[in-house]
Every structure is written in structure tokens, then in C-alpha cells.
PASEDREN-923205 format. One line per 4 residues: number of its first residue (from 0); their letters; for each residue x, y, z of C-alpha. Coordinates in steps of 0.5 Angstrom, whole numbers, always signed. Last residue first. Layout:
# residues N
NUM> A> X:Y:Z  ...
END
This chain:
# residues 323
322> XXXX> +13:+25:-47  +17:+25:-40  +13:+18:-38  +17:+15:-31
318> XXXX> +23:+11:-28  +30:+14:-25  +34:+8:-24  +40:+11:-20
314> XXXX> +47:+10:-18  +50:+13:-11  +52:+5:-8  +46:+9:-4
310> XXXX> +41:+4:-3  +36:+5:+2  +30:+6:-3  +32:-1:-7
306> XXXX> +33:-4:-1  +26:-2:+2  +23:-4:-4  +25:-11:-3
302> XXXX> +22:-11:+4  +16:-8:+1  +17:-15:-5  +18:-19:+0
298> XXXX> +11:-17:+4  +7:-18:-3  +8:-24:-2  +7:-26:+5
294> XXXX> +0:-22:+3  -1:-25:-3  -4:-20:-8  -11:-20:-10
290> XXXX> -13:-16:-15  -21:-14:-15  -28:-13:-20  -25:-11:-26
286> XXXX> -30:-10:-30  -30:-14:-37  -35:-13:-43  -35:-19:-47
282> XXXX> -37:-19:-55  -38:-25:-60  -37:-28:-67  -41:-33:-68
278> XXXX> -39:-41:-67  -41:-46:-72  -45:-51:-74  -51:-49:-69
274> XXXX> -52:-41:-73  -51:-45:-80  -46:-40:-85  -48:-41:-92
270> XXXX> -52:-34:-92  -50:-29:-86  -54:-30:-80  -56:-23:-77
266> XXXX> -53:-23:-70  -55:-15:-68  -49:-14:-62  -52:-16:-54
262> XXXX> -46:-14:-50  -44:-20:-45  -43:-18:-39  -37:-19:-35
258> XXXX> -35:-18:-28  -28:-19:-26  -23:-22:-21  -15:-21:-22
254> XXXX> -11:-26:-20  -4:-25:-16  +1:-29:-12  -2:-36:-15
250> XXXX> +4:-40:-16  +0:-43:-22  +1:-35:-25  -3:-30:-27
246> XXXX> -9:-32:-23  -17:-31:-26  -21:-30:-21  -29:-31:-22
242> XXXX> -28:-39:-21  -28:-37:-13  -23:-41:-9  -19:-34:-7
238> XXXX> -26:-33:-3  -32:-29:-6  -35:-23:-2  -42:-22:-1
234> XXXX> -42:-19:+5  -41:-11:+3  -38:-4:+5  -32:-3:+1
230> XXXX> -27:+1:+4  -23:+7:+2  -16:+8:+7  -17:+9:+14
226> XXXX> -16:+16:+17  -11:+21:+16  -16:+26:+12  -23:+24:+12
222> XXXX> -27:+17:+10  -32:+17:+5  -34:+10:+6  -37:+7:-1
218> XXXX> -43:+2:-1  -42:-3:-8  -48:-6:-10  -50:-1:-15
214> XXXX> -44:+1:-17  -42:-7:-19  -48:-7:-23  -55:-10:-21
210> XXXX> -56:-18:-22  -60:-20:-28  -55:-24:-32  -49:-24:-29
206> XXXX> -49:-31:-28  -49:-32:-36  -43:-28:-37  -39:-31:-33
202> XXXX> -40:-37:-36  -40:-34:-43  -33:-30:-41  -31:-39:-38
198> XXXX> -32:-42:-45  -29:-36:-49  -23:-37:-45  -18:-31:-42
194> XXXX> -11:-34:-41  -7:-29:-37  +0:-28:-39  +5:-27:-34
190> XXXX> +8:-22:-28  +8:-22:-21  +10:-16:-16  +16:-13:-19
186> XXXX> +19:-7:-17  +20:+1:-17  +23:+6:-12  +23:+13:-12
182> XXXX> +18:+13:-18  +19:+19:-22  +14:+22:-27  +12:+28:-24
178> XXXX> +17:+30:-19  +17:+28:-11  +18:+21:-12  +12:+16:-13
174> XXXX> +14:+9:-9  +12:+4:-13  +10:-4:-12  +9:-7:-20
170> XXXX> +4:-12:-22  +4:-14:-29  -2:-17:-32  -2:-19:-40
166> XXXX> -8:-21:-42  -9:-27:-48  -16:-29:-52  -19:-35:-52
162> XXXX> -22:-40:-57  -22:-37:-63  -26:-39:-69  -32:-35:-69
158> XXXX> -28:-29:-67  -27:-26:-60  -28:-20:-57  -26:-16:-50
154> XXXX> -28:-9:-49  -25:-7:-43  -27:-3:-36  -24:+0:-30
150> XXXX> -28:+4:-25  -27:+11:-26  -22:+14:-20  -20:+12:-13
146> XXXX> -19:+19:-7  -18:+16:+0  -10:+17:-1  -8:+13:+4
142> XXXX> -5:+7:-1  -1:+13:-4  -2:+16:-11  -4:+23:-8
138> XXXX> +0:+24:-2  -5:+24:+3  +0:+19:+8  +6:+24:+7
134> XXXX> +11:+22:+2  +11:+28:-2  +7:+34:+1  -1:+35:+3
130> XXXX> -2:+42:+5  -7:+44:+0  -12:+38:-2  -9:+34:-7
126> XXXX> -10:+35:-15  -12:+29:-18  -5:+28:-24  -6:+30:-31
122> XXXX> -7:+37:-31  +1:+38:-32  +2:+32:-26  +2:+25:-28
118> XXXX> -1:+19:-24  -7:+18:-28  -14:+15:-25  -17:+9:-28
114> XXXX> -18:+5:-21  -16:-2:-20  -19:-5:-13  -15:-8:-8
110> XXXX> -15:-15:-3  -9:-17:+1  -9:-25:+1  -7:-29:+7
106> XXXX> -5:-37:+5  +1:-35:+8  -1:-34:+15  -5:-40:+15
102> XXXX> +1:-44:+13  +5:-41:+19  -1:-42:+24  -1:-49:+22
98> XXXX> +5:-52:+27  +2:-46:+33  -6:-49:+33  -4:-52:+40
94> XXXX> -2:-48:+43  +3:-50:+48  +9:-45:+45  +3:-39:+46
90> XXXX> +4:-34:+40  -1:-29:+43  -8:-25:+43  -9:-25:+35
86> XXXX> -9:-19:+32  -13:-20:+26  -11:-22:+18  -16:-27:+16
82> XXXX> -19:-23:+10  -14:-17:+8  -17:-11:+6  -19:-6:+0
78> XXXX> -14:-2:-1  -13:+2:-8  -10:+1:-14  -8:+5:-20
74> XXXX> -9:+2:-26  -3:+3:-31  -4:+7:-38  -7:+3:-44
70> XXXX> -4:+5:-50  +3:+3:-52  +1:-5:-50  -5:-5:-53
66> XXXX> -4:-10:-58  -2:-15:-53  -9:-14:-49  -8:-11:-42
62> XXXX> -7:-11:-35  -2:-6:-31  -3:-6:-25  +0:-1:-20
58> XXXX> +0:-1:-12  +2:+4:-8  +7:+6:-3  +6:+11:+3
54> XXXX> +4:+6:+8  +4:-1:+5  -3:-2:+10  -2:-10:+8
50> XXXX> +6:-10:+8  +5:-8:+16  +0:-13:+18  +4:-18:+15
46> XXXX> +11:-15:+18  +8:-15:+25  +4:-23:+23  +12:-24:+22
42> XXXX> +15:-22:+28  +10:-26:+32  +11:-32:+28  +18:-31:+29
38> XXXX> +17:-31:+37  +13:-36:+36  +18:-41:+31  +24:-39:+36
34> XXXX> +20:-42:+43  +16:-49:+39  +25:-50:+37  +30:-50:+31
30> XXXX> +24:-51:+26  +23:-43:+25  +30:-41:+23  +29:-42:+17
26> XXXX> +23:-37:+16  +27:-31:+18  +32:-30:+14  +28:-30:+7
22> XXXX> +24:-25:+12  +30:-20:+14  +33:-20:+20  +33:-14:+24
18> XXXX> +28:-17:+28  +31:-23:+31  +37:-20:+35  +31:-15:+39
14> XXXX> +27:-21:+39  +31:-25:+43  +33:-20:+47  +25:-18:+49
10> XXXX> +24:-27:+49  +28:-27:+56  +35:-30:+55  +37:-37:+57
6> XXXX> +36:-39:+51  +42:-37:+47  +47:-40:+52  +50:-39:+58
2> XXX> +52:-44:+62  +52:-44:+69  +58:-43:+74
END
């Protein structure tokens, strides 16, 4: 009689065992065998493509200066894209790019872009259209919802003797509730302080100089109902490595890139003071041009969120504004 054992199965069982397990779970398991490590890539790339569409979750962004923590609202982020992650034709064991594909698919990351939109209803909250229910695709707030909002700008100032200025940046992964002011599930993407230079806002500054501003460059396509989310139609595209993105943390699971432009305030030199001795106070406003996740990242947090939704221990977080 021969020997049973797991490999004797067709790669359909296999799948069918592995899939119910959890990333975390998952990723050990890829230096048993060349067979194992392809079906698991082949399930992650599925869960890859998965975190990045969110469905019905939503992506929030809170980025602000520690003085106005009461007073800058959350930035609603829409869906722009993930560079990199395409269908591939298979997960072949005699491939010979298989030992990196797991790297590459790591090093992926999801593209959004930060909107000021209010989340409450009572006149704060963008009306859906008739017939758009709660957890829907359209639902207003989710990452289908086609509508954005205004582009999100600050005034950033810096004194003669200051060096740098501070961001606090959170971002949260949020399923909103059926009521205003609830989330359904709530959690933590990354959160840190952002260390904002006068040195690089100056750099930043000078290459901005000339060039059209982001509404003038950026092509939206409007797309209806049930369809893809809003994407932005341009090449001009910077990369993970561009010096634009400052990251919140050294891990480098999310970074915010920014316009900036300088704004030109009247320099009259007061008396005693020498204009090429010491530094002028100065003004930068920053537009923020895109936040990137990454992808594998953000996939922990989605199954994260999933827990939480799921949990029925009967005990309940209830999270939102009831001003």
C-alpha cells in the first residue's frame, strides 16, 4: 500500500486547506517546498488584490499639526491605484523569478488621494444618490464611492530660528455603520510623527516653481455607478524612492507626498537684523498630493478588520463625534 501523505494531494485540496488560514499563518509555511511557496503566492497575490480594491472599507487620514488636534477633521481618501500588482499568467515551480516574487509583492504599494469631505450626516455628510444603502458599493464614504471632495491644503510657518515643523499622521482603516457617527469596525494602519524640514519645503518649493498647479495637470474620469473607482489619468507618476514623500515611519508602510509652494509675504528687513546673517520667517503652502499604504500592509490591517467585525464575544466599541 502506498503512502499517504500531504503532497500526494492535487493542488485544488491544497488550496482549499491553505486558504482559510490567515496571512501571519501563511507566510511560514513558504520555505517547506518550491510546490507550497506557489500555491501561497497564488493565494496572497488573490488577498493582495483584495486589500487594494478594500471594497466597502474606507481609508482615513489624519495629518496635523500638534496645535490643531481639536480642529482638523479626518481626510477621506480615495483610491487611486496599486503599481505593480497585475494578474500574472501562473505561479510556476520551474520559474525561475519565483524565490523574488515574494519580495516584489511586499514592496507593493497602494496609492490614495486625500479629499476634505465630511463623514456626518445632519448636513454634513454628501448626500448619496436614491436607492444607496449602508455597506453597498456606493455607499457614501466607501472606497467605491466615486465622489472626492476639495483637495486637501495647509499653511505650514516656520520662525527664523526654527529648523523644522512636526506632522502628526494617522491612518486608520474604517467601515462606517449604518448611523451617523459609528464605524462598524476601526483600526490602525500607522501612526507617527512626520518631521517636516524648512531645508526640504524650500527644496520642494524651488521645483515647483513654474509648473501648473495639481488641478491643472490632473485628468479625472467620471465613472458611473458600480463601476471602477475615480482614477487619475497621468504618466507623470513619482515612485516610493521619490524625495517628495515624507514616511511616517523608518518601516516605510505609509508616506504622504506633497506639493508645496511658497507663499510670497512682504520681507521688510527690520533694523539690526542682516538679511544674509540670519534665517526670515517664512510661509509653505502644502498640498497633499498622495498617501501610500503598503499593500501587504494594509492587507493585515483588512484581515484585522475583518476579526473585529466578526467578533461576537457581545461586547462593542462604539467609535464617532456625538457633538
Amino acid at each position: 500500500m502506498d503512502v499517504c501523505h500531504l503532497y500526494k494531494l492535487p493542488n485544488e485540496l491544497l488550496l482549499h486547506i491553505l486558504a482559510p488560514m490567515p496571512t501571519p499563518a501563511l507566510l511560514p509555511l513558504t520555505v517547506l517546498s518550491h510546490r507550497v511557496y506557489t500555491l501561497v503566492l497564488r493565494i496572497l497575490h488573490n488577498r493582495l488584490v483584495a486589500a487594494a480594491d478594500l471594497e466597502s472599507h474606507s481609508v482615513l487620514l489624519e495629518c496635523f499639526h500638534p496645535s490643531a488636534k481639536l480642529t482638523e477633521p479626518p481626510f477621506f481618501c480615495t483610491y487611486h491605484g496599486t503599481d505593480g500588482l497585475k494578474l500574472y499568467d501562473g505561479f510556476a515551480e520551474d520559474d525561475m523569478n519565483l524565490a523574488r516574487r515574494l519580495g516584489e509583492m511586499r514592496n507593493l504599494y497602494s496609492r490614495f488621494r486625500p479629499y476634505r469631505r465630511e463623514l456626518e450626516t445632519g448636513g454634513r455628510r454628501v448626500r448619496g444618490p436614491p436607492g444607496d444603502v449602508p455597506g453597498s458599493r456606493t455607499y457614501p464614504g466607501t472606497a467605491k464611492e466615486k465622489f472626492t471632495g476639495e483637495a486637501v491644503r495647509q499653511i505650514m510657518s516656520l520662525d527664523g530660528h526654527e529648523l523644522f515643523t512636526q506632522l502628526v499622521a494617522q491612518t486608520n482603516l474604517v467601515k462606517l455603520g449604518p448611523r451617523h457617527g459609528l464605524f462598524t469596525c476601526f483600526v490602525g494602519i500607522e501612526e507617527g510623527v512626520v518631521r517636516v524640514w524648512r531645508e526640504w519645503l524650500r527644496k520642494m518649493s524651488a521645483k515647483e516653481e513654474g509648473k501648473p498647479t495639481k488641478q491643472q495637470q490632473e485628468i479625472v474620469e467620471e465613472v458611473g455607478k458600480g463601476k471602477e473607482p475615480v482614477r487619475e489619468i497621468s504618466e507623470d507618476r513619482q515612485g516610493v524612492n521619490d524625495e517628495r514623500i515624507l514616511w511616517v515611519s523608518p518601516a516605510k508602510n505609509t508616506g504622504v507626498s506633497f506639493h508645496v509652494r511658497e507663499r510670497k509675504l512682504r520681507r521688510d528687513i527690520p533694523i539690526l537684523v542682516r538679511a544674509d546673517e540670519e534665517d526670515m520667517p517664512v510661509s509653505y503652502e502644502i498640498e497633499y498630493d498622495e498617501l501610500f499604504i503598503r499593500t501587504s500592509h494594509l492587507l493585515l490591517m483588512l484581515e484585522k478588520s475583518m476579526v473585529q467585525e466578526d467578533n461576537t464575544s457581545g461586547k462593542a466599541v462604539v467609535f464617532g463625534s456625538f457633538g
